[in-house]
C-alpha positions as CSV (number, residue, x, y, z in Angstrom):
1,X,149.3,-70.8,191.1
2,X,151.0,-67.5,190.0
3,X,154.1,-66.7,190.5
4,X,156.1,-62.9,190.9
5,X,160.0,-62.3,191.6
6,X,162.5,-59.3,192.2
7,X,165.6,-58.7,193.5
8,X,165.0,-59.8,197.1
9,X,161.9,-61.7,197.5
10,X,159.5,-64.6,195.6
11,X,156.0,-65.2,195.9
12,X,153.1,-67.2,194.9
13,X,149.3,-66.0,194.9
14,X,146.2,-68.7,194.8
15,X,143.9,-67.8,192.5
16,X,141.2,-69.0,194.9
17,X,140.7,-66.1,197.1
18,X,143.6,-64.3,195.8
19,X,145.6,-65.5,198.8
20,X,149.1,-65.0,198.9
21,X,150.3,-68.7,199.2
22,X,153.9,-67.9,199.3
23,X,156.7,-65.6,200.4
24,X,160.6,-66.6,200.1
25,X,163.5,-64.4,200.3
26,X,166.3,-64.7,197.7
27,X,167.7,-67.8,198.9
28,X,164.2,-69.6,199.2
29,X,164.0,-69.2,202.9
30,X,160.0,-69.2,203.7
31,X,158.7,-66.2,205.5
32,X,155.2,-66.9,205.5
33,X,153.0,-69.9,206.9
34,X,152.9,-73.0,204.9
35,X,149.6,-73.0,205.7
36,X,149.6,-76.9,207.5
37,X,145.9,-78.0,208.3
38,X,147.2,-79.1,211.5
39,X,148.0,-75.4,212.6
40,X,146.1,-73.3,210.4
41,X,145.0,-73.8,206.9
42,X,145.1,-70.1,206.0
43,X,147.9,-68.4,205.0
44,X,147.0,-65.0,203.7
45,X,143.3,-64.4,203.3
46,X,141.8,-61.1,201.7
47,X,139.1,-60.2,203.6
48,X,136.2,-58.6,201.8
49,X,132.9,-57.0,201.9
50,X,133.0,-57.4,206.2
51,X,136.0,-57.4,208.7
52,X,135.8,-59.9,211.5
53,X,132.2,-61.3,212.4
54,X,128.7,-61.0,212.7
55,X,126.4,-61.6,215.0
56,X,124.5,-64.7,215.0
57,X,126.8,-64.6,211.1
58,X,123.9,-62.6,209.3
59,X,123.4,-59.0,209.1
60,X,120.5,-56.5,208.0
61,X,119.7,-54.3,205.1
62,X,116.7,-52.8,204.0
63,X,114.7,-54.8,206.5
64,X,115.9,-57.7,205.1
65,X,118.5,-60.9,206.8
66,X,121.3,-62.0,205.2
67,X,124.0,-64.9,206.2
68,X,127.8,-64.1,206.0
69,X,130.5,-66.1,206.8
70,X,133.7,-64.5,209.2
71,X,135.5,-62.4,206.7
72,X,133.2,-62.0,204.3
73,X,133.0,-64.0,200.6
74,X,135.9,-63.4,199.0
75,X,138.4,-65.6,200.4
76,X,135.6,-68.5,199.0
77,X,135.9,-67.3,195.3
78,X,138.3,-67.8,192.8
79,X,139.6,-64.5,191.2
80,X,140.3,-64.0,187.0
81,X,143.8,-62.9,186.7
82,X,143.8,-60.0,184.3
83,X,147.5,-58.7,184.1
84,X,150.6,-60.5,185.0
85,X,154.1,-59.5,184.7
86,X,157.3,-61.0,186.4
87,X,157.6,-59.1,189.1
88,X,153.4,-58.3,189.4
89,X,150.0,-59.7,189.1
90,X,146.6,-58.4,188.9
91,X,143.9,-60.7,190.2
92,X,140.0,-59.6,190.2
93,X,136.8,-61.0,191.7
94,X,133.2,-59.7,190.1
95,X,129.9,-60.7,191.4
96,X,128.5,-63.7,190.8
97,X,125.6,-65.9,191.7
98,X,127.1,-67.2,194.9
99,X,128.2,-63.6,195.9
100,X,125.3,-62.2,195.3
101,X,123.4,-64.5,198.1
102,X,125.2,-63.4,200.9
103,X,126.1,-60.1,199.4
104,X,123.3,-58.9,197.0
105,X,125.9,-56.2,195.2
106,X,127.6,-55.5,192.0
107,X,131.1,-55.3,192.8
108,X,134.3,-55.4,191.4
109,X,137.3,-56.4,193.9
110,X,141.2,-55.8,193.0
111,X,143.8,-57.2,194.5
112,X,147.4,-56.4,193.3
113,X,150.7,-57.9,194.5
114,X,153.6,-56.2,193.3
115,X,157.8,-57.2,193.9
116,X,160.4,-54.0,194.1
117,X,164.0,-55.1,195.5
118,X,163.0,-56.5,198.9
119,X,159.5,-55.1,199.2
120,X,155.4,-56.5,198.5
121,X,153.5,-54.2,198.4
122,X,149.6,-56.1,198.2
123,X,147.2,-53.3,197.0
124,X,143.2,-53.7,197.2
125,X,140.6,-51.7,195.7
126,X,136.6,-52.4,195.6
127,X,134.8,-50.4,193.4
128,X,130.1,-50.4,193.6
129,X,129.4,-51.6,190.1
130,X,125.7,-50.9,190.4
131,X,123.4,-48.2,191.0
132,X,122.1,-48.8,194.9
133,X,124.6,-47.7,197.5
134,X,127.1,-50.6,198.7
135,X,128.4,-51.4,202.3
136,X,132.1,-52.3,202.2
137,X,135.3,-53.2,204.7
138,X,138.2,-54.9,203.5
139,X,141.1,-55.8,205.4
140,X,144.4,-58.0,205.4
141,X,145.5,-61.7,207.1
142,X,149.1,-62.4,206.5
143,X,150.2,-64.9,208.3
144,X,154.4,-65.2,209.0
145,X,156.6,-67.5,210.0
146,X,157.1,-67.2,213.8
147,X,160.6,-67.9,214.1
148,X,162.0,-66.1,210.7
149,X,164.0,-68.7,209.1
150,X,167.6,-67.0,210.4
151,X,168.0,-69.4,213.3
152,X,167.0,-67.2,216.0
153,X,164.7,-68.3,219.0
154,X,160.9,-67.9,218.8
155,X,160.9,-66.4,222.1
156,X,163.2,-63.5,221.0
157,X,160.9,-62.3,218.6
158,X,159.1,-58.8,219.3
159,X,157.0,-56.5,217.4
160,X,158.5,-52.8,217.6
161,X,155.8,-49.9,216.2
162,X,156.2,-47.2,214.5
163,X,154.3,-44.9,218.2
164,X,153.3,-45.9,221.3
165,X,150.2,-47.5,221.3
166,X,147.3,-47.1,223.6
167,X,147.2,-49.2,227.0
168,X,144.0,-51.5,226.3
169,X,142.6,-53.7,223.4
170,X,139.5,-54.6,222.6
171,X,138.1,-57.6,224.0
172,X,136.8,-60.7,221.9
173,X,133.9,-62.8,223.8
174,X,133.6,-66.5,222.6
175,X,131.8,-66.2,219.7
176,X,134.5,-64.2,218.2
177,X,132.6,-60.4,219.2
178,X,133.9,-57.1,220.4
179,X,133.1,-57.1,224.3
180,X,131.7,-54.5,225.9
181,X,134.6,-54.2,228.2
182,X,138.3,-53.8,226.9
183,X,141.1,-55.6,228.4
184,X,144.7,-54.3,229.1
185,X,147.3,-54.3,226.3
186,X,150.7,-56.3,226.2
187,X,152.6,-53.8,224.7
188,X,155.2,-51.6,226.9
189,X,155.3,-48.3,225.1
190,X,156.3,-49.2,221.2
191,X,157.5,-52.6,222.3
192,X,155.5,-55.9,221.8
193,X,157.5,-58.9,223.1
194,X,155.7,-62.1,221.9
195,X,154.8,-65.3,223.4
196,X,152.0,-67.7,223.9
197,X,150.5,-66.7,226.9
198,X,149.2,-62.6,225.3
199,X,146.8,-64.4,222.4
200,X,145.2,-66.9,225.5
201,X,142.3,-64.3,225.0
202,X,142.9,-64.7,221.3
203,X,143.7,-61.6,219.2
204,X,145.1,-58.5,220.1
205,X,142.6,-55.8,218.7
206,X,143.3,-52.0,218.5
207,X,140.5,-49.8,217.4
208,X,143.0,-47.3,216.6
209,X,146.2,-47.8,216.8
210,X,148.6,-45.2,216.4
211,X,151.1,-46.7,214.1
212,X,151.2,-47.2,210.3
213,X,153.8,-49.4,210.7
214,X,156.1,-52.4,212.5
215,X,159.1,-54.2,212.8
216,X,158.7,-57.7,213.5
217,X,161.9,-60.1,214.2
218,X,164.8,-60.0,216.6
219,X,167.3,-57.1,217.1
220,X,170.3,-57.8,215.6
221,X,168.8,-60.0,212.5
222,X,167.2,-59.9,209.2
223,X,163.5,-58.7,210.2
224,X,160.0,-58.0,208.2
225,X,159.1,-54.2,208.0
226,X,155.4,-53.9,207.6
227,X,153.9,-51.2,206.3
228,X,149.5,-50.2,205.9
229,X,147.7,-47.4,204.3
230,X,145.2,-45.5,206.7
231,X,142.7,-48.1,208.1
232,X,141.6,-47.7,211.3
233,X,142.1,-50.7,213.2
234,X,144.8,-53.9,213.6
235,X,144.7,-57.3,214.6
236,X,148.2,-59.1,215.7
237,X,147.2,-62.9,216.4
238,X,148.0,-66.6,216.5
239,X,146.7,-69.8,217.7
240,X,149.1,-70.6,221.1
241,X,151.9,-72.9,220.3
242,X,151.4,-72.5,216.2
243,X,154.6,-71.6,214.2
244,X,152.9,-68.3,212.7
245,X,151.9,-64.8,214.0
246,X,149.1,-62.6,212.1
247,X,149.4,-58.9,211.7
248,X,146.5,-57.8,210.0
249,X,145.4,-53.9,209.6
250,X,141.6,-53.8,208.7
251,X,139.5,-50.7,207.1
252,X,136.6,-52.6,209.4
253,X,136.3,-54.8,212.8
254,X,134.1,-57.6,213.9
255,X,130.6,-56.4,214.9
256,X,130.1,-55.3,218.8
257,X,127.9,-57.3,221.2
258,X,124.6,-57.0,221.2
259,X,124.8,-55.1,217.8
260,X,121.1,-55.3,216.1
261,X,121.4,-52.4,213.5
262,X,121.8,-52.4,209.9
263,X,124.8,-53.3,207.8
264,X,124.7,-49.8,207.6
265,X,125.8,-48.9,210.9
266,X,128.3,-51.4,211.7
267,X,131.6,-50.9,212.7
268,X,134.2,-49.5,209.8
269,X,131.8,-49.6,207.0
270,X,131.8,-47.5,204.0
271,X,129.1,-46.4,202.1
272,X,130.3,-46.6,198.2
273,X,127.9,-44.9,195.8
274,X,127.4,-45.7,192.4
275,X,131.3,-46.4,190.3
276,X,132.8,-45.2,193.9
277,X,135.8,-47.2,195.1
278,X,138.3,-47.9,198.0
279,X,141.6,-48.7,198.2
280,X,143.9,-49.7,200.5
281,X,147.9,-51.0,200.4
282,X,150.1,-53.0,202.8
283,X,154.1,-53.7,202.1
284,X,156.4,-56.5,203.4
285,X,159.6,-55.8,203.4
286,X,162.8,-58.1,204.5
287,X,165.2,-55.8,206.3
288,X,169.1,-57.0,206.6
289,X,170.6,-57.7,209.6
């Protein structure tokens, strides 16, 4: 485990995925998932080369099948740290053999946490290695504590964004697929008041959400102001009952029903030529009351 500090915040990253395993403020107080098999076992999963899943979990290039789990292979893999510093480290996955049979690319995948005062900012980058064009998403799964550890009630807690945001979501079927038919949103205007009862249809999806940014916690007390470079789509999510809520902006989005193309065509894929690369940020910060 590696551990970064500032001012305002702590926070451990797993080598093993590059999973951010930790988040305290500066008195210790946990604001992310402890990650309890019971609930959930993830915490913070970096999701990378797909976003979401695939149908039948394989997908199609050059004619050819291959099998992918959800969320693609790095989460699975165990990342070389390559810089560390006390308030930063610099984690990076290359392709290997086990990569390279789900995923038959040379790659090289970044993933950079960094501490300022009260602020995280978690920055990814892929970058094609090889000569043959490469498909890529990449996307982000933090999961935080839902109540924030300042005594306030779980049911108080609401998500305010940055715009208003469109009136339906996208629908998931059972096998974890984008429906052909959306369903209505939650939200009233910027305003997302949370409970159990809006993820019974499991995640709240936007193709394209307006915002680049949220407040999540209870007026009146210390909240979490999360911020997301330009990627098209979100996910805000949680298993009903579980002590955690997900918000997760992804540069991709689980494959549609009935989807039969190439990797090519999916979804929020980019085509990286040869040495091209991606990057994408996110930043937690812990507001005062």
């Amino acid at each position: 485990m590696i551990d970064i500090t500032g001012d305002g915040l702590s926070a451990t990253i797993n080598p093993l995925g590059a999973e951010l395993w930790s988040l305290s403020d500066g008195t210790g107080r946990r604001l992310l998932h402890d990650g309890d098999p019971a609930i959930w076992v993830g915490r913070a999963p970096l999701l990378f080369p797909i976003v979401g899943g695939l149908r039948d979990d394989s997908y199609r290039l050059d004619g050819l099948r291959y099998s992918m789990a959800r969320h693609g292979v790095a989460r699975r893999q165990s990342f070389d740290l390559v810089a560390q510093e006390p308030d930063r480290a610099l984690f990076r996955l290359t392709d290997n053999e086990a990569t390279r049979v789900a995923y038959p690319f040379a790659f090289q995948f970044d993933a950079e946490f960094s501490i300022d005062g009260a602020s995280l900012t978690m920055t990814l980058s892929a970058t094609n290695a090889g000569e043959a064009d490469m498909p890529v998403s990449m996307g982000y799964h933090p999961a935080f504590a839902w109540p924030l550890p300042y005594g306030l009630p779980r049911t108080d807690h609401r998500i305010l964004f940055d715009a208003a945001e469109p009136d339906t979501l996208c629908l998931l079927d059972s096998t974890g697929l984008i429906a052909t038919d959306d369903r209505p949103s939650p939200v009233d205007g910027r305003m997302l008041a949370l409970n159990d009862d809006i993820f019974a249809q499991d995640a709240l999806i936007w193709r394209h959400p307006r915002s680049r940014g949220c407040l999540y916690g209870v007026p009146g007390g210390p909240n979490l102001r999360v911020d997301w470079s330009e990627m098209p789509s979100l996910g805000i999510w949680t298993k009903p009952g579980a002590t955690y809520v997900c918000i997760e902006p992804w540069d991709g989005i689980a494959d549609p029903q009935g989807f039969a193309g190439e990797i090519w065509n999916k979804p929020g894929i980019h085509r990286l030529g040869a040495g091209e690369s991606v990057t994408h940020w996110m930043r937690v910060t812990l507001t005062p009351s």
